[in-house]
N, C-alpha and C positions, 0 to 999 in steps of 0.2 A: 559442565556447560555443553549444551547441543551445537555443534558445529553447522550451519547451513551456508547454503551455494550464493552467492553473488546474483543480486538479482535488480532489473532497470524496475524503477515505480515513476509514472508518468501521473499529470491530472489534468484536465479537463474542465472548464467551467460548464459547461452540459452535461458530457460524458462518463463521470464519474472517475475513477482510478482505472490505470492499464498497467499493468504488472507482467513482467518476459522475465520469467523463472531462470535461472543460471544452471547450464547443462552442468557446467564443473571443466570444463576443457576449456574455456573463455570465451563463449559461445551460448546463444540465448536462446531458450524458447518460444513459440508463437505464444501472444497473449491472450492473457486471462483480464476479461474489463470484472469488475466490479460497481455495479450501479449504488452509488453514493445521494443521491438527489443532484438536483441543480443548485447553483450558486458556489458550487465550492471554488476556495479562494486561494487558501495557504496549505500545506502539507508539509510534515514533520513525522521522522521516522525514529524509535526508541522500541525500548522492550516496557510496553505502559501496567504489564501484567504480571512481570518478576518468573515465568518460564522461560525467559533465556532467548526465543525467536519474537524477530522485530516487527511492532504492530507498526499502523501508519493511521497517524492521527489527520484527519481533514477539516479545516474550518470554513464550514459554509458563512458568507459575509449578511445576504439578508434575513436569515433565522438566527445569525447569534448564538451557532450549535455547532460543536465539535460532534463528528463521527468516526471511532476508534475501527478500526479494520483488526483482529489482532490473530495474534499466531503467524508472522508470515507472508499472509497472503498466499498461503495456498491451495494452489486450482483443487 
C-alpha cells in the first residue's frame, strides 16, 4: 500500500474542489482548485479505483451526476 501525505479537500458550490497538499511536517500547501462544474453539492473521499490513493467523489445536485477526481488529487 502507497503511503500519502495528509491532505485538506474543500468544495464549493461554484468553484469546484480546493485541495492543500500535506507537506508531511503538519503543514499544508497552497492550493490546487480543480474545476468540477457548478452545482456541486455532496463530497465523499474513498479509494473508488482499488490503487491505494484517495479519489474524491463529488455529487452535482441539478445534473444528477457524480464527478470522480481520482489518484489524489494531485497538482
Amino acid at each position: 500500500m502507497r503511503a500519502s501525505r495528509p491532505r485538506l479537500v474543500s468544495l464549493t458550490p461554484t468553484q469546484g474542489i480546493r485541495v492543500l497538499p500535506g507537506v508531511g511536517d503538519g503543514t499544508l500547501q497552497p492550493f490546487v482548485a480543480h474545476d468540477i462544474g457548478h452545482n456541486a453539492w455532496t463530497i465523499a473521499l474513498g479509494d473508488v479505483d482499488g490503487d491505494f490513493m484517495p479519489d474524491v467523489a463529488v455529487g452535482r445536485e441539478i445534473e444528477d451526476t457524480v464527478v470522480v477526481v481520482r489518484n489524489g488529487l494531485l497538482p
